[in-house]
C-alpha positions as CSV (number, residue, x, y, z in Angstrom):
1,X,-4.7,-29.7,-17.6
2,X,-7.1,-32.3,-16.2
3,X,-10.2,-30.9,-15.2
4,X,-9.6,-27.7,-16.4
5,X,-12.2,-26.3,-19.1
6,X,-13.5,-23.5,-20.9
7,X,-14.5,-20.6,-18.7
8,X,-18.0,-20.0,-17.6
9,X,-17.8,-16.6,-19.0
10,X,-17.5,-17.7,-22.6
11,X,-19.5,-20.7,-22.1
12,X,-22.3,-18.3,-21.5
13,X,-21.5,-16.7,-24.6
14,X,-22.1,-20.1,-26.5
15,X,-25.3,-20.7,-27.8
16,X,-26.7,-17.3,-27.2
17,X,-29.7,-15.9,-28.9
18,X,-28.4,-14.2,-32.0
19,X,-30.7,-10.9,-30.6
20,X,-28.8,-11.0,-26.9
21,X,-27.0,-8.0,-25.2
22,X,-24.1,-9.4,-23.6
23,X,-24.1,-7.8,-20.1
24,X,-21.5,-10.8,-19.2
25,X,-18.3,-9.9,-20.7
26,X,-15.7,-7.5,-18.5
27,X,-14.6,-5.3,-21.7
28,X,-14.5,-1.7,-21.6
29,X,-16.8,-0.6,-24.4
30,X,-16.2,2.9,-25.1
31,X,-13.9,4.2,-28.1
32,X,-9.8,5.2,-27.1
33,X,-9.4,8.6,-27.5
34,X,-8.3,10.1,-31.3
35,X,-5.7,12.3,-30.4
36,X,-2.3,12.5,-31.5
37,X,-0.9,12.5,-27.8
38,X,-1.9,9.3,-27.9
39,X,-0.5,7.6,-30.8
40,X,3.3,6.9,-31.8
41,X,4.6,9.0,-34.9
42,X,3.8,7.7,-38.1
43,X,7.0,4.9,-38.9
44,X,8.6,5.4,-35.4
45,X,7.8,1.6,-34.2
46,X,10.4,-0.6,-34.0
47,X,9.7,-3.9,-34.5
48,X,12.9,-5.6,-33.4
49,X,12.2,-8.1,-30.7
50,X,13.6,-5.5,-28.5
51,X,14.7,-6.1,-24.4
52,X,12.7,-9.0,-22.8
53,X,12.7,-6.2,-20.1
54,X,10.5,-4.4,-22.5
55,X,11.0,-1.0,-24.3
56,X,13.2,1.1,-21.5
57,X,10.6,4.5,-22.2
58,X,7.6,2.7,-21.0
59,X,9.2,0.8,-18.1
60,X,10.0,4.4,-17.0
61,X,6.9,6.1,-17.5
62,X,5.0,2.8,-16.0
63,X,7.5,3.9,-13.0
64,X,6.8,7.3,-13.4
65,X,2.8,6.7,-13.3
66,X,3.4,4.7,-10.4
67,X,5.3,7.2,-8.0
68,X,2.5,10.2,-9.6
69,X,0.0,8.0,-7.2
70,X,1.5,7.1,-4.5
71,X,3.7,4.1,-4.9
72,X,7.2,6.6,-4.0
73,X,9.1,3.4,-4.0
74,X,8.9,2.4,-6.9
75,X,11.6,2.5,-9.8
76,X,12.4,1.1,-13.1
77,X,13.7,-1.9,-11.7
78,X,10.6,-2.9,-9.9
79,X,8.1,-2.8,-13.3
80,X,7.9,-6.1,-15.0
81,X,5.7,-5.3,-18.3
82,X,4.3,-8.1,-19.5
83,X,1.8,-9.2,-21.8
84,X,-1.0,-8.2,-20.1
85,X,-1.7,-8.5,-16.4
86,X,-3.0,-12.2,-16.9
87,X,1.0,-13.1,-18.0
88,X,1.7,-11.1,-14.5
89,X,-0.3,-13.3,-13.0
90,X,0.9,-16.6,-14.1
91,X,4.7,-15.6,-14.3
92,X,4.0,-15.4,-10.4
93,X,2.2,-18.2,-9.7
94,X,4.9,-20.3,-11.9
95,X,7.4,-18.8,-10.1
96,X,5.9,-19.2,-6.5
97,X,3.2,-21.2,-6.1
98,X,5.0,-24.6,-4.3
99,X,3.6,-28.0,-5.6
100,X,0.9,-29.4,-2.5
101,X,0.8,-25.2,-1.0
102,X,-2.6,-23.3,-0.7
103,X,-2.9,-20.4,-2.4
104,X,-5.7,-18.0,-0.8
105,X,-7.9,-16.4,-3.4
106,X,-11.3,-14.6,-3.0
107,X,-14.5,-16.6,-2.9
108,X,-16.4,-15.3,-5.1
109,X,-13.3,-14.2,-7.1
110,X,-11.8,-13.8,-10.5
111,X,-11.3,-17.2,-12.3
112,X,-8.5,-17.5,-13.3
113,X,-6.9,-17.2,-9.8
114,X,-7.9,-21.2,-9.0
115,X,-6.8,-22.1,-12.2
116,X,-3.6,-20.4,-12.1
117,X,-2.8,-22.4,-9.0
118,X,-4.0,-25.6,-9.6
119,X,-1.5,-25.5,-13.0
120,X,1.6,-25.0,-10.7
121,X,-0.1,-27.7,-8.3
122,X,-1.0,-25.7,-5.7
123,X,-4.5,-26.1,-3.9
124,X,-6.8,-22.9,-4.5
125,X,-8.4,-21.9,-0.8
126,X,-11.3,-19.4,-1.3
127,X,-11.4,-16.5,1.6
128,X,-15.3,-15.2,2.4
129,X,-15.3,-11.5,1.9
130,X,-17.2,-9.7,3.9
131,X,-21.2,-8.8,3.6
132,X,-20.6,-5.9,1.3
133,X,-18.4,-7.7,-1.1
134,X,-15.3,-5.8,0.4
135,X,-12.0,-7.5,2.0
136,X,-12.5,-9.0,5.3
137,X,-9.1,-8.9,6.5
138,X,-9.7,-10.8,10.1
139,X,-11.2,-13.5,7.7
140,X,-8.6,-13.9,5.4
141,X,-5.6,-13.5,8.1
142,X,-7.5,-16.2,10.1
143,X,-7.7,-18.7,7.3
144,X,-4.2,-17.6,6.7
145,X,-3.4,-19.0,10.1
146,X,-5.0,-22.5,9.5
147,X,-3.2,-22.8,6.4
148,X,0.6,-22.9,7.7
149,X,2.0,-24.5,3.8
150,X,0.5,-21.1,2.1
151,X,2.5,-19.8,-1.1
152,X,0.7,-16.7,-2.7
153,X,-2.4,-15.0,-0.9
154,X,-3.9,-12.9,-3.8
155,X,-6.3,-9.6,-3.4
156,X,-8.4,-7.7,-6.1
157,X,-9.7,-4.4,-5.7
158,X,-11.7,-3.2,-6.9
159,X,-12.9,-6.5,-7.1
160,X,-13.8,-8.9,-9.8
161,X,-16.9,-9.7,-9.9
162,X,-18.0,-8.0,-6.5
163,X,-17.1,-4.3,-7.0
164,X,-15.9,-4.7,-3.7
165,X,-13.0,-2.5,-1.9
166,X,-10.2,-2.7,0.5
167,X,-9.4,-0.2,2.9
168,X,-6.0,0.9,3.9
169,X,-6.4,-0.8,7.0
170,X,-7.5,-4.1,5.5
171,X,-4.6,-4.1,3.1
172,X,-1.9,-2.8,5.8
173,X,-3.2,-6.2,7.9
174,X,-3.0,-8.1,5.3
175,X,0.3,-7.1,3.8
176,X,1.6,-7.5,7.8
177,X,-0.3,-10.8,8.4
178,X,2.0,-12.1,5.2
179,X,5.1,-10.8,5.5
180,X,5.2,-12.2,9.3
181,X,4.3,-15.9,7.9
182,X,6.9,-15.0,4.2
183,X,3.8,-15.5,1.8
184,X,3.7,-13.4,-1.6
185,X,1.2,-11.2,-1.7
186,X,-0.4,-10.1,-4.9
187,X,-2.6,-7.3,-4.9
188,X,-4.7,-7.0,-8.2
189,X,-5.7,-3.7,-8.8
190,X,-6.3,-3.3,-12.9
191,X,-9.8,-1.7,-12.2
192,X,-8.3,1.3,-9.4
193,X,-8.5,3.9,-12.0
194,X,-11.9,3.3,-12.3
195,X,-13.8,5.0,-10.2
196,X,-16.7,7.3,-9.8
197,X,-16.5,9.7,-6.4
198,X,-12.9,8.8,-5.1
199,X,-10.3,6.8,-5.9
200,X,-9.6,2.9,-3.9
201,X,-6.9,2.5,-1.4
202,X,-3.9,0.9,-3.0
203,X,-1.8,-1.7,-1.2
204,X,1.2,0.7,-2.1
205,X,-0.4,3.4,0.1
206,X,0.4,1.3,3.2
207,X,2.7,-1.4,2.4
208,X,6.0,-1.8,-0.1
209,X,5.1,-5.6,0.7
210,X,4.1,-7.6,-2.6
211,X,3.3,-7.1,-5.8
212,X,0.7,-4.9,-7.4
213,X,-0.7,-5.5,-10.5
214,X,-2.2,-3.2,-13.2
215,X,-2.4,-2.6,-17.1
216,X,-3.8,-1.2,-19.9
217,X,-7.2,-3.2,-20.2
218,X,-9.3,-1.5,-18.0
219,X,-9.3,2.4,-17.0
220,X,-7.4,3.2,-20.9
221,X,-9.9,0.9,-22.3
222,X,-7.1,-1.1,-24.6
223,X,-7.7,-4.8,-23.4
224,X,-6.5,-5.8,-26.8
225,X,-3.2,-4.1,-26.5
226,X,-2.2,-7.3,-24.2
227,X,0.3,-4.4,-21.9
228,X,0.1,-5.0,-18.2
229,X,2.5,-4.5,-15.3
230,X,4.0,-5.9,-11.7
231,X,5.3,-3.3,-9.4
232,X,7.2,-4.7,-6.7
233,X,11.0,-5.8,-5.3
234,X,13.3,-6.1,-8.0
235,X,14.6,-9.4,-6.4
236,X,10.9,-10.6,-5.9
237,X,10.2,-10.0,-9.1
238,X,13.2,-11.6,-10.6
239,X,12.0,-15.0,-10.7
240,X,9.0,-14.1,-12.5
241,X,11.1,-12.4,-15.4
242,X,12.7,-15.7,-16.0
243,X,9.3,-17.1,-16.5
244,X,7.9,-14.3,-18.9
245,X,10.8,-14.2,-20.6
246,X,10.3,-18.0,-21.6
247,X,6.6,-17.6,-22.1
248,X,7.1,-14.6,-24.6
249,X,10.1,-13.1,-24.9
250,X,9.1,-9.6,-24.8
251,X,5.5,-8.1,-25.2
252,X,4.5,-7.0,-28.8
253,X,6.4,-3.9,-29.7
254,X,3.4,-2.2,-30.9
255,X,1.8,-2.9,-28.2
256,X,4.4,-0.9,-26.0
257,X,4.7,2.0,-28.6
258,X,0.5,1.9,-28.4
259,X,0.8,1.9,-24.2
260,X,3.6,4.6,-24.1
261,X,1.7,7.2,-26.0
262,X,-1.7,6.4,-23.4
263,X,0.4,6.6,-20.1
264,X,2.0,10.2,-22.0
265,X,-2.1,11.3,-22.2
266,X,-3.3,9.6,-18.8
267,X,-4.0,13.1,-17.8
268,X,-6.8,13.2,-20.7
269,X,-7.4,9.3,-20.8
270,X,-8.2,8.5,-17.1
271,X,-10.2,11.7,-16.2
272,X,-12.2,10.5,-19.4
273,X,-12.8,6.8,-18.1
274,X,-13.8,7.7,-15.1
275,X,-16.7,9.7,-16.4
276,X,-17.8,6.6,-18.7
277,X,-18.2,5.0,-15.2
278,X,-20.7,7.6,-13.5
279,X,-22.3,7.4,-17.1
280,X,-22.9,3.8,-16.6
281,X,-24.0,3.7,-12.8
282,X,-25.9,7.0,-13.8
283,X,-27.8,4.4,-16.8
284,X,-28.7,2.3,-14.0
285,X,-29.9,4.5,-11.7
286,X,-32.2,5.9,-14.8
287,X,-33.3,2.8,-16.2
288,X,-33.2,0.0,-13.4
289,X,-32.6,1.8,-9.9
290,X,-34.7,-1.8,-8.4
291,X,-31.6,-3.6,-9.5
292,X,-29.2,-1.4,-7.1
293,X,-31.2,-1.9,-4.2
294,X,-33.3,-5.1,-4.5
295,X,-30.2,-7.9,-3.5
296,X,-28.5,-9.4,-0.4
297,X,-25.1,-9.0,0.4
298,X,-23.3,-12.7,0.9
299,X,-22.2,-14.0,4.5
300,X,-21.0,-17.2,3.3
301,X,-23.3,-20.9,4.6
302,X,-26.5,-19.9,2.3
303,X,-26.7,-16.3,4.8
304,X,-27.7,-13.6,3.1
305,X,-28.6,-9.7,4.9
306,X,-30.3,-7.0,3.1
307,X,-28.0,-4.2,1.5
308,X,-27.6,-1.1,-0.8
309,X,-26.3,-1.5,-4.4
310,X,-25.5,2.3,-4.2
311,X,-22.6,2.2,-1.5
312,X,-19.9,1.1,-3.9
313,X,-18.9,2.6,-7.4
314,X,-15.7,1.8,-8.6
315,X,-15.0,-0.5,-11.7
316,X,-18.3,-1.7,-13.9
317,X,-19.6,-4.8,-12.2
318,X,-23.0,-5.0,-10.0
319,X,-23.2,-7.9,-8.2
320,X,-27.3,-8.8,-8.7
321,X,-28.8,-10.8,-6.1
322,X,-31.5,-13.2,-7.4
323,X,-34.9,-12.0,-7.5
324,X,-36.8,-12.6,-3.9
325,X,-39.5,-14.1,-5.4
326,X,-37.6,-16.3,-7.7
327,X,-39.9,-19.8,-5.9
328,X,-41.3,-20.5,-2.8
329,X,-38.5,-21.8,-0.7
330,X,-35.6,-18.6,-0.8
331,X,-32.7,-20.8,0.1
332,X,-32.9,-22.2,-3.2
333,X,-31.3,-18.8,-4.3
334,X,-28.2,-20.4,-3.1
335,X,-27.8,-23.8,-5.1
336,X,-25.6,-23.5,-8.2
337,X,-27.9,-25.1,-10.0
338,X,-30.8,-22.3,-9.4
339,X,-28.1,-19.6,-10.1
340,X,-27.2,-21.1,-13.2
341,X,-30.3,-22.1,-14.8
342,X,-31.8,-18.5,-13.4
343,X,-28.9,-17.4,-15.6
344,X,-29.6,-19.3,-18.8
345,X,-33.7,-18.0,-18.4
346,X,-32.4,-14.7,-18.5
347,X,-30.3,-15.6,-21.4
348,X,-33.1,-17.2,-23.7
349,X,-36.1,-16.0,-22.3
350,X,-35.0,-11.9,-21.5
351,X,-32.1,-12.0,-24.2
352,X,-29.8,-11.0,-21.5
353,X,-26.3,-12.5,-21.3
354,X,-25.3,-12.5,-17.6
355,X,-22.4,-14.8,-15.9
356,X,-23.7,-16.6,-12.6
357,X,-21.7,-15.9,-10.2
358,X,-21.1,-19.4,-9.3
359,X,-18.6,-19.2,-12.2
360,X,-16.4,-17.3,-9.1
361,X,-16.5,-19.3,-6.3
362,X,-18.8,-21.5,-4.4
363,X,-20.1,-18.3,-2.5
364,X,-20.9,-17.0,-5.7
365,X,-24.7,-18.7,-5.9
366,X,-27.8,-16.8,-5.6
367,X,-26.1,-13.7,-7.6
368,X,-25.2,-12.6,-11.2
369,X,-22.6,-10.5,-12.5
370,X,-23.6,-7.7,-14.6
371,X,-21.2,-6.0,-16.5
372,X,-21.3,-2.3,-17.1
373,X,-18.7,-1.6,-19.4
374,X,-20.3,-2.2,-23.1
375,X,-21.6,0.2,-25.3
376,X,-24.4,2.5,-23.3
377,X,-27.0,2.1,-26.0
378,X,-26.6,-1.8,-25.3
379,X,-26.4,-1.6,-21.6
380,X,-29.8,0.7,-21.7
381,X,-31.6,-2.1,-23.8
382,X,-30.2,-4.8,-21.6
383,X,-31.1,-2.9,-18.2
384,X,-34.5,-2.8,-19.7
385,X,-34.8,-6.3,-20.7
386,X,-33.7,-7.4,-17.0
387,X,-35.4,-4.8,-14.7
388,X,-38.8,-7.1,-15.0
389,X,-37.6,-9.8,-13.9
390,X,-37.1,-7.8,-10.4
391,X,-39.9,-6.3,-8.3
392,X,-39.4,-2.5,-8.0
């Protein structure tokens, strides 16, 4: 654990201004739905420790969500449940991430993927992604090839903290490129029910390669439930059991019960998240439509090229370029230190939490994450707070 601290997401957090709207934190914020259909009969929960395998009616309706979008493959024998998608996650890495391997993860990416590998010691490599935030496939299979020892190449889509995609023929070349050199591929994919016009490609849409991660944290709005899933080979995913099983026996029973009834009203639950999500692009489009528009998309090397905010909505991030006229020299945008202390201005001085995106990745300076998925009424005041600070 040397080296390793507390994330930049909740160090953000610390010290706040007591009067702060916390646009930083990745946390659905609207209510689960109060129907029946979605909540186990009264005194039907059994709280035995129950199969490490998990409770055997959600591992099949997990399946049977699966194949109802696509993944046709997939049976009860290739779900692990786990206790949510982050013990997915390092059940994998523990059980394939080779001491002195590199494990390719995005750049700027979710954070716990270098951490995750440097616990199994493994060396973290960061991919560039291309200028819209989306998977650059030739990129990644190229760094692929100058990396011979690689482990685990991990994906995310929609992406964390980009909003970026992947298209089916970016993951198809991926999935080939790794399966040609035997590298696990882990395609994370908790935000692909959220979406606002139509839904992402899934790596199961070209490829029974790898893993694909999901759970209940994002489009059903339950992060606290602590239910996510890996769909893949039962004999890939075998080795990973072994390591959840040691880590925590079995995922809280309530927690399953609490899951089972949501997947049962996914028709209801998802059709309903997906509308909080044009709500929340909608909000910014109303309040603070300079913020979609006014940034630079990210070649890597301090490169930067004008783009739309507006192409991509799917999951609640925007990824906010620094303001143009932020000083007099504009490849300052892209030294950590700027984007972090442009951050903690917009903390104390606007009363806007943001995370700098540096906290993803060196390719991560000169932009902010901005989460959309609070409370509207505290996105609204936020979006108002931060709009100044950016030339319409």
């Amino acid at each position: 654990m040397a080296g390793q601290g507390l994330s930049p997401i909740r160090r953000m957090s610390l010290g706040a201004p007591p009067d702060a709207i916390n646009l930083g934190l990745g946390e659905p914020g609207w209510p689960l739905p109060t129907g029946q259909a979605v909540r186990p009969d009264e005194g039907s929960v059994d709280l035995s420790y129950g199969p490490n395998t998990s409770d055997p009616a959600l591992v099949d309706a997990i399946a049977g969500y699966a194949q109802a979008r696509g993944a046709d493959t997939v049976g009860p024998d290739g779900v692990m449940v786990t206790a949510g998608s982050q013990a997915a996650l390092f059940a994998l890495f523990q059980a394939y991430a080779e001491p002195g391997s590199a494990v390719l993860v995005p750049d700027p990416g979710f954070v716990a993927y270098p951490t995750l590998a440097r616990l199994c010691g493994a060396t973290p490599v960061g991919y560039p992604l291309a200028a819209s935030g989306d998977l650059d496939a030739e990129a990644l299979v190229a760094l692929l090839g100058e990396q011979p020892h690689t482990s685990i190449v991990v994906l995310n889509h929609p992406a964390n903290p980009t909003g970026g995609l992947a298209s089916a023929q970016a993951l198809s070349r991926v999935a080939e490129a790794c399966a040609e050199r035997g590298v696990l591929l882990v395609s994370d994919e908790v935000y692909a029910e959220l979406w606002a016009d139509r839904r992402p490609a899934s790596l199961r849409d070209v490829s029974a390669a790898g893993v694909v991660l999901s759970s209940m944290s994002k489009a059903f709005a339950a992060p606290g439930l602590r239910i996510g899933w890996a769909l893949g080979d039962p004999e890939m995913l075998a080795s990973a059991r072994l390591v959840h099983n040691a880590m925590t026996t079995a995922p809280s029973r309530l927690s399953q019960a609490a899951a089972l009834g949501l997947l049962g009203a996914a028709g209801d639950v998802l059709p309903a998240a997906r509308e909080q999500i044009r709500v929340r692009w909608g909000t910014v489009d109303r309040v603070a439509p300079q913020l979609l528009t006014s940034g630079h998309s990210f070649l890597g090397d301090g490169h930067h090229i004008p783009m739309s905010r507006t192409a991509t909505r799917a999951g609640f991030y925007l990824w906010l370029a620094l303001p143009h006229d932020l000083d007099d020299d504009s490849t300052s945008r892209d030294d950590p230190a700027v984007t972090e202390a442009f951050a903690l201005r917009l903390r104390d001085e606007a009363g806007v939490t943001t995370i700098p995106g540096t906290a993803f990745g060196p390719r991560g300076a000169g932009f902010l994450r901005v989460s959309l998925g609070g409370p509207v009424d505290a996105l609204e005041e936020g979006l108002r707070r931060l709009a100044p600070w950016w030339k319409a």
